[in-house]
C-alpha positions as a printed Julia matrix, in Angstrom:
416×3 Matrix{Float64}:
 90.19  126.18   79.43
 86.9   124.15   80.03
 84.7   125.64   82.89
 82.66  122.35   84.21
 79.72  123.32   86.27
 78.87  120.01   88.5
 77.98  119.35   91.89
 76.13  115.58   92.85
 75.89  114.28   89.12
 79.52  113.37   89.14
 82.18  112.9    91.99
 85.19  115.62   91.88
 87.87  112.62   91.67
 86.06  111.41   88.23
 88.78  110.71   85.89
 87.74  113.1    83.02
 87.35  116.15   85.46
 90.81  115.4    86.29
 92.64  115.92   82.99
 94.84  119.53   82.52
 92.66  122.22   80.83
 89.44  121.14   83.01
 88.46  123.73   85.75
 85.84  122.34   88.34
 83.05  124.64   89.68
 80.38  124.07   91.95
 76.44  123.61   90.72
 76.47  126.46   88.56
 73.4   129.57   89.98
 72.88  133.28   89.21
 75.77  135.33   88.34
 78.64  132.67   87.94
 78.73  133.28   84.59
 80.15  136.86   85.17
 83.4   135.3    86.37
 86.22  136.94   84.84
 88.22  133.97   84.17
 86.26  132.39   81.33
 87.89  133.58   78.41
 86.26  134.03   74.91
 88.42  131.08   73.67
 87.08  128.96   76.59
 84.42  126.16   76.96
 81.68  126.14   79.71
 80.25  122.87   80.45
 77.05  122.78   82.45
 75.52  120.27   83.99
 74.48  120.63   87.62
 73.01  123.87   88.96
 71.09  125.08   92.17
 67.77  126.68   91.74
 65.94  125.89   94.89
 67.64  127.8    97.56
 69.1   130.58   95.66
 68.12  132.24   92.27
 68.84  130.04   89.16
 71.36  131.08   86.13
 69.36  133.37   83.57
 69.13  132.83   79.99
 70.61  136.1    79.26
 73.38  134.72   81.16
 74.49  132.63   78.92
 73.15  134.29   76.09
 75.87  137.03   76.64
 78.77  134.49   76.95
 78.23  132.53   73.73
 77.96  136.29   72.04
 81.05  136.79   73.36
 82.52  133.49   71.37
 82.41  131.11   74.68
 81.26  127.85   73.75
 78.79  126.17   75.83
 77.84  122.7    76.67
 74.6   121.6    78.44
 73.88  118.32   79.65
 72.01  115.97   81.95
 70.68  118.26   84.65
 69.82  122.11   84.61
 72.8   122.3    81.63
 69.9   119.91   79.94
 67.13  122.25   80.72
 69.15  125.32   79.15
 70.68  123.42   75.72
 67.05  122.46   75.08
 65.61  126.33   75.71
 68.86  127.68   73.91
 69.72  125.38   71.44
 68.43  127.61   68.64
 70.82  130.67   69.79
 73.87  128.4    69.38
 74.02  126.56   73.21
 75.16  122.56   72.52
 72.98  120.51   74.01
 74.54  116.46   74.7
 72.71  113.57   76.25
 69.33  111.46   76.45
 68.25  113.92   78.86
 68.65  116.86   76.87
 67.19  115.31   73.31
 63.48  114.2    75.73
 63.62  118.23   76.73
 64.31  119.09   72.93
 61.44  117.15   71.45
 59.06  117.44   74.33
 58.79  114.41   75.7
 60.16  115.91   79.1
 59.08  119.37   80.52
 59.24  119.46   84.13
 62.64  120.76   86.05
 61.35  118.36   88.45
 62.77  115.41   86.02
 65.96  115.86   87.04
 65.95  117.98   90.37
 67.54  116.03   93.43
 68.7   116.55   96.74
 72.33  116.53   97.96
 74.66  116.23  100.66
 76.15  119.14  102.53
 79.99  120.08  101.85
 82.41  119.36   99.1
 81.35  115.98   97.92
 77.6   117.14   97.39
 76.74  113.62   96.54
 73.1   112.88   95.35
 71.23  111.66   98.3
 67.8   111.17   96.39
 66.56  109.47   92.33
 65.76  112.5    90.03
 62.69  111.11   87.35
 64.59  110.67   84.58
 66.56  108.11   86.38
 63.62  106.34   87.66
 62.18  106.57   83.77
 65.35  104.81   82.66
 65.23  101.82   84.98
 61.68  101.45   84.75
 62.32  101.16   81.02
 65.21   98.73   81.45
 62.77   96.47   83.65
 60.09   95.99   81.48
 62.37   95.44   78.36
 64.1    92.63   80.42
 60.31   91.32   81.28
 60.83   91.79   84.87
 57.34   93.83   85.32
 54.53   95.03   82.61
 54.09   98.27   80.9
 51.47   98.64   83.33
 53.06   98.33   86.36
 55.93  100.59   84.9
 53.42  103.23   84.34
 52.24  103.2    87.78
 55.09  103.12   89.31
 56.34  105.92   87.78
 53.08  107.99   88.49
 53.26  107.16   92.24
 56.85  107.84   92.4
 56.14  111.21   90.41
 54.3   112.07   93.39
 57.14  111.8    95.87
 58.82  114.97   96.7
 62.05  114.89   94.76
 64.23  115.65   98.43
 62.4   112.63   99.62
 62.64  110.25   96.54
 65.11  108.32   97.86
 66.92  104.6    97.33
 64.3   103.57  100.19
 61.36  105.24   99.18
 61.65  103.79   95.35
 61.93  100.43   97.39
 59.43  100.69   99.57
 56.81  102.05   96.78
 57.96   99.03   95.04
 56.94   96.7    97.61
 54.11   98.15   98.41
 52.52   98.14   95.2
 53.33   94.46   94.36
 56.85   95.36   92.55
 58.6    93.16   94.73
 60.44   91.57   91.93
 61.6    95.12   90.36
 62.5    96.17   94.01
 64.7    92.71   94.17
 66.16   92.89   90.42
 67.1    96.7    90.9
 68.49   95.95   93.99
 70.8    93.89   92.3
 71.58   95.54   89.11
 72.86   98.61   91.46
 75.46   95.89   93.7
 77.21   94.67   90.52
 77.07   98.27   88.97
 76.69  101.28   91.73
 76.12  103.58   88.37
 73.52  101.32   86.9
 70.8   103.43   86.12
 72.47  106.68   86.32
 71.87  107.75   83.06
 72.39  111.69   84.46
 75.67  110.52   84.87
 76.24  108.91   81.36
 74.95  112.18   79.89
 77.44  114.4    82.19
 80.39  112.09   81.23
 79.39  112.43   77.46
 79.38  116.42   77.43
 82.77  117.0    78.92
 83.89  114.16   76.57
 82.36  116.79   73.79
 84.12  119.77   75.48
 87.48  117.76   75.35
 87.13  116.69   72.01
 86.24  120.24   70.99
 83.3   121.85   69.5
 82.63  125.18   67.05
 82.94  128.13   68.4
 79.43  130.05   69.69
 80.62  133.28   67.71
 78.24  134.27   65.02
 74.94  135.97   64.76
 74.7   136.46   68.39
 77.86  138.7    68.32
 75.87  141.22   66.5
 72.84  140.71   68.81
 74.67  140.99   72.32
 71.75  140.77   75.15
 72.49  144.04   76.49
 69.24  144.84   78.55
 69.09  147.05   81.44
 68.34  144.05   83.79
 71.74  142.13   82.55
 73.54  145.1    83.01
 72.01  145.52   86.66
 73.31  141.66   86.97
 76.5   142.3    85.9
 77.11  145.21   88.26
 75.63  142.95   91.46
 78.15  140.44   90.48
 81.25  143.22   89.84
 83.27  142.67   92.88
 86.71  143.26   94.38
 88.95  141.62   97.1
 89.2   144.04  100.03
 90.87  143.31  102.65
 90.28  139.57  103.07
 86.44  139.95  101.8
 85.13  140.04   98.2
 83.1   143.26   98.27
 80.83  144.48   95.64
 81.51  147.63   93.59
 78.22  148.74   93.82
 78.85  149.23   97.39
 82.02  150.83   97.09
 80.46  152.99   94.85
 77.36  153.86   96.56
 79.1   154.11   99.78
 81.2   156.84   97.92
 77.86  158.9    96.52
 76.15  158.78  100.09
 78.7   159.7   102.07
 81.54  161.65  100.09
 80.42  165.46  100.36
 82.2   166.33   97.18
 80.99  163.35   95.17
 78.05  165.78   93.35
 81.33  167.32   91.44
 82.71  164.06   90.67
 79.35  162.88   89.15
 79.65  166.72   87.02
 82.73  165.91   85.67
 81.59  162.08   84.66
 78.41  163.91   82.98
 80.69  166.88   81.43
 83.19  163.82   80.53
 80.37  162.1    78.79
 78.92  164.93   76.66
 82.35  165.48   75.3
 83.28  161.76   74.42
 78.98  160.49   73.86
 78.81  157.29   72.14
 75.11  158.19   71.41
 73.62  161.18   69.91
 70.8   161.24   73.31
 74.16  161.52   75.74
 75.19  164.79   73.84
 71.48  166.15   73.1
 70.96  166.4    77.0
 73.84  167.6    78.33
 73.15  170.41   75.32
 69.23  170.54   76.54
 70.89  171.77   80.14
 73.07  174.52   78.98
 69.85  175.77   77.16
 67.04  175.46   79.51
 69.72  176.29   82.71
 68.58  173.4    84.34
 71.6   170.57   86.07
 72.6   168.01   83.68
 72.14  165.62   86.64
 68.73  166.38   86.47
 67.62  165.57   82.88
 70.53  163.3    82.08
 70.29  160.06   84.68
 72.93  157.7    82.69
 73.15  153.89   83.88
 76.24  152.59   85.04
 77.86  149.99   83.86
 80.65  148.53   86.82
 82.19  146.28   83.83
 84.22  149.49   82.42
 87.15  149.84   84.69
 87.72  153.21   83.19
 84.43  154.82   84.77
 85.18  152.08   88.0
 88.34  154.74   88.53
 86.47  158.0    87.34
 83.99  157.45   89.72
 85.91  156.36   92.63
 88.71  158.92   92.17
 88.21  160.28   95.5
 88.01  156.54   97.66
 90.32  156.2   100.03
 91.63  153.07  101.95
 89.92  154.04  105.61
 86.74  154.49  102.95
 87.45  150.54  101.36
 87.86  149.68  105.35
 83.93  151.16  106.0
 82.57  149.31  103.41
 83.83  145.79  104.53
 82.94  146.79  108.42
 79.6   148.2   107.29
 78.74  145.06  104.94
 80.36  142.77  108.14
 77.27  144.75  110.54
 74.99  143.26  108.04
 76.03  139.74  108.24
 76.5   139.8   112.18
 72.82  141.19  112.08
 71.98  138.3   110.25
 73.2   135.63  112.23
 72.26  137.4   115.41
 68.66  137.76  114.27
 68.32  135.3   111.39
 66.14  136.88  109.01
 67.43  140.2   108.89
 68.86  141.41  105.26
 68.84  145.02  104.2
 66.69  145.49  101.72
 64.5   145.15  104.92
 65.12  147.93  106.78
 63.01  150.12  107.9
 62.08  152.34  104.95
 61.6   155.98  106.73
 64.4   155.22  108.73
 66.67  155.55  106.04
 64.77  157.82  103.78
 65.35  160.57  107.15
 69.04  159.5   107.56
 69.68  160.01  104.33
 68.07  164.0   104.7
 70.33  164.05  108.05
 73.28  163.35  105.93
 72.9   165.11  102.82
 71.35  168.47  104.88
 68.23  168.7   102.42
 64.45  168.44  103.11
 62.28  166.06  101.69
 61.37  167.65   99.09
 64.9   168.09   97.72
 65.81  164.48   98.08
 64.76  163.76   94.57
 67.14  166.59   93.58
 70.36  165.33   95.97
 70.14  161.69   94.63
 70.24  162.96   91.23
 73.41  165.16   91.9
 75.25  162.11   93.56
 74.85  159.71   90.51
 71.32  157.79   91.73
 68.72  157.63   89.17
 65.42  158.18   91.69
 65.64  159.02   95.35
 64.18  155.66   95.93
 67.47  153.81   94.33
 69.56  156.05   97.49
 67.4   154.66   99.66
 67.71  151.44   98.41
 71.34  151.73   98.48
 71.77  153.13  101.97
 69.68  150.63  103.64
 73.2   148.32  103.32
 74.74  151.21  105.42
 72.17  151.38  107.94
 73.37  148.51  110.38
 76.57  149.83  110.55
 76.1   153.49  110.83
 73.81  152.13  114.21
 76.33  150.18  115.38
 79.39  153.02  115.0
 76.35  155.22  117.08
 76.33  152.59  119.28
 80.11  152.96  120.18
 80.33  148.66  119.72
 83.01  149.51  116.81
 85.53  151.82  116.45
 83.64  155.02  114.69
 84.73  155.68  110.97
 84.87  159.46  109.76
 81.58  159.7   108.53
 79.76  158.19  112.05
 79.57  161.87  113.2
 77.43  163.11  110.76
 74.4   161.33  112.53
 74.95  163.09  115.89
């Protein structure tokens, strides 16, 4: 299968993004390379990506997925920006655009960043730089303006936002800066051809032709290098989800919503710790839980272990004791937060009130503040402030079961 990230670069209904084996995906961001359906055999193509409005796909990203044997294609857009930062680690770079990133003659994101239409078509409604670079260039080698005037066009359309760099404003910067026959020649160039000057487009059309054709797998020295860090891993869990009735809700919530609320959950997390010092993959998991026995101190105390949501075995060891009215909480709880936000527009939880929550979690756990520390670490949290940080995507809901706007869930009563 060949994953093609692309958005305004090249229509859906392009005739190579149509042929069996090719899966289209929107411009590719943060965490879409944690989809369970690319395969290590697979291919990932990527050419457009979003990176303005919403946090941009990491290195490490792809880093892990080429360790993993996925081969991966970059090209033309942000897929050019990567191949030329990645190249080295084993990431196929294709195109114009990507060879001017490789040997420095580009360096901006700016170059090819443009702004699209709204909804499924996400046409390009603006000229990225490298675009304007390539016509300028095809202009002065017909003779149609100077190296001079090339040079100062580009500079002054370089200074054009890049949402505002439209078909208009390249004519009207033309015009007004005695370009009138570029502005007339380009004009025409783009009726006979609506591509012509596209050369994003040329580049995007090349890579999946690569991807098609077939290319080496990315297997190799990264496989014994995989870029396990503990901010990957954090990634990886924010992007762990499951369907839930109707919603795709995140494990970490499941989970969480399980070590806040569950009053038994402090034996679950024994048994996961006991479970761990009997099967340790490292000599540190086995040395602590021995340290504990010694010094009679809880194992939850010295031993904090980080979870990793991608084993489905500890998914089920820690949720043993979720139930469905539990899996029903989370999506009405998560479903408080979004009416919150579009009732009051810039709410989001990791804005709530911080003593708020740090007292409803003492209300619900029955401890004082100076045994917080102490709870969290018996429920699974590594500091109090990661409970905190975790119930604040509780917190709307809990107010609104109070409230009596919802039907109250078993665990609303614990606030009265």
């Amino acid at each position: 299968m060949i994953h093609v990230y692309v958005g305004p670069t090249l229509p859906r209904h392009e005739p190579l993004l149509t042929v069996p084996g090719v899966r289209l995906r929107p411009p590719v961001r943060h965490g879409d390379l944690f989809d369970e359906a690319i395969a290590e055999s697979d291919t990932v193509v990527l050419i457009d990506g979003v990176y303005h409005q919403v946090p941009a796909v990491r290195h490490k990203e792809i880093l892990a997925l080429m360790s993993r044997g996925v081969r991966v294609v970059g090209a033309a857009s942000i897929g050019a920006l990567r191949a030329a930062e990645l190249c080295d680690f084993g990431m196929v770079g294709v195109g114009r655009v990507f060879a001017a990133y490789a040997c420095g003659d580009l360096v901006g994101d700016d170059e090819v960043a443009v702004g699209q239409e709204p909804g499924a078509e996400m046409r390009a409604l603006t000229w990225p730089l490298v675009n304007v670079r390539h016509v300028l260039g095809a202009a002065e080698r017909e003779g149609v303006m100077t190296n001079v005037m090339a040079v100062r066009l580009l500079t002054l359309l370089r200074a054009v936002y890049y949402p505002q760099r439209t078909t208009a404003a390249v004519r009207a910067v033309s015009l007004r800066y005695g370009a009138a026959d570029f502005a007339a020649w380009l004009a025409e160039r783009r009726r006979a051809d609506r591509h012509f000057g596209d050369l994003k487009r040329l580049d995007a059309l090349e890579a999946v032709q690569t991807a098609l054709d077939g290319i080496p797998s990315a297997a190799g020295s990264l496989s014994e290098a995989r870029p396990e860090t503990c901010y990957y891993r954090r990634w990886a869990n924010h992007f762990e989800t499951e369907r839930v009735n109707g919603r795709e809700v995140p494990t970490l919530h499941r989970l969480a919503y399980q070590q806040i609320f569950d009053p038994h959950f402090p034996g679950v997390w024994d048994d996961y710790l006991e479970h761990l010092s009997r099967h340790a993959d490292s000599p540190g998991q086995s040395v602590a839980a021995e340290a504990a026995g010694k010094i009679f101190v809880p194992a939850c105390i010295l031993f904090r272990p980080p979870v990793d949501l991608r084993d489905k075995g500890l998914v089920r060891r820690l949720l043993t004791r979720e139930t469905e009215a539990d899996r029903a909480a989370v999506v009405r709880y998560l479903a408080c937060n979004d009416q919150a936000g579009t009732t009051w527009g810039a709410f989001s939880a990791e804005a709530v009130d911080e003593r708020a929550t740090r007292s409803t979690l003492l209300r619900l756990w029955r401890c004082d503040p100076d045994e917080l520390e102490g709870a969290a670490a018996a429920r699974g949290f590594r500091s109090a402030a990661q409970a905190v940080g975790s119930m604040k995507h509780f917190m709307a809901g809990l107010l609104h079961d109070q409230a009596g706007k919802i039907e109250r869930g078993p665990t609303s009563s614990v606030l009265r």
